[in-house]
C-alpha positions in Angstrom: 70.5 49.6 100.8 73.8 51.0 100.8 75.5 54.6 101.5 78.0 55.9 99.3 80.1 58.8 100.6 80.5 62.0 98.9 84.6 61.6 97.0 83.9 65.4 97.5 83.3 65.9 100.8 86.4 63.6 101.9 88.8 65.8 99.7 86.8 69.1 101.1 90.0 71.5 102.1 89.9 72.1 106.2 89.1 75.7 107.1 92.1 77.7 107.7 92.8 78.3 111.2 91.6 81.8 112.4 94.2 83.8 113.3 94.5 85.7 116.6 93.9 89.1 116.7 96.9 91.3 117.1 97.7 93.0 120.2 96.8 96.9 120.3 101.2 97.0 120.3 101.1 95.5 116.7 97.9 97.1 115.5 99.8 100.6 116.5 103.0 99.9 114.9 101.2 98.5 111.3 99.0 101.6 111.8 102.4 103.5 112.6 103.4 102.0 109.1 100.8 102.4 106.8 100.7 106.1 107.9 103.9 106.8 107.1 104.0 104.7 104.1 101.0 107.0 103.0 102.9 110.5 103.8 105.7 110.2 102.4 103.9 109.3 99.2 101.3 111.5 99.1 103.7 114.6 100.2 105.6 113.7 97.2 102.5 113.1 94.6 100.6 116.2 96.3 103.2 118.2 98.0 104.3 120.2 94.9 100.7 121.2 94.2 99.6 122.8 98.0 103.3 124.3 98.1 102.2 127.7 98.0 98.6 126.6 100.3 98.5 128.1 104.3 100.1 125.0 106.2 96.3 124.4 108.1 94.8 124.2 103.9 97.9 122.0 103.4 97.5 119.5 106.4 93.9 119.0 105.7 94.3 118.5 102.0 97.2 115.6 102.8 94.6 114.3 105.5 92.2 114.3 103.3 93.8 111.6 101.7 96.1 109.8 103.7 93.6 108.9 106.3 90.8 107.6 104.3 93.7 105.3 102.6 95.0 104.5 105.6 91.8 103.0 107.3 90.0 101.7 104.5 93.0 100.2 102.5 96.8 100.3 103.7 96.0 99.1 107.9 93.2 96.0 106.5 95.4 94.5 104.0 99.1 95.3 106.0 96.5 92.7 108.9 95.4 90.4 106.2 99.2 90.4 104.7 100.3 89.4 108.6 97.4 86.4 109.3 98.6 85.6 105.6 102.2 84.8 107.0 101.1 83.7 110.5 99.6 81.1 109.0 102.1 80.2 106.6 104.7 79.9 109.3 102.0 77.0 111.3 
């Protein structure tokens, strides 16, 4: 009786290597990034609308948005975006 192996299971891709997490230096500045990023759009989307809003009605509105984008969107893919190069480069 004799085993055959698996063609598939020799040509199986390897895992990609994990990549380290970042230090809390490079987490700030892509944080530092993505909040700016976020601002300066959103103040010129939303800015001409809230003009004429008290500037504590104004911040929260612009909060409002920037920070859910920011932590749910911008800051994950800006780290995906850097393990996607990190591993490119070996």
């Amino acid at each position: 009786m004799t085993t055959a192996t698996c063609p598939a299971a020799a040509s199986a891709p390897t895992p990609a290597q994990p990549v380290a997490l970042p230090s809390v230096h490079v987490r700030a500045l892509l944080t530092w990034i993505a909040v700016f990023a976020a601002l300066t759009v959103v103040q010129l989307l939303v800015g001409p609308c809230v003009k004429g809003f008290p500037v504590l009605l104004r911040t929260l509105v612009i909060t409002g948005v920037v920070v859910p984008a920011v932590v749910y969107t911008l800051v994950p893919n800006l780290l995906k975006l850097r393990a996607a190069v990190l591993r490119r480069r070996g």
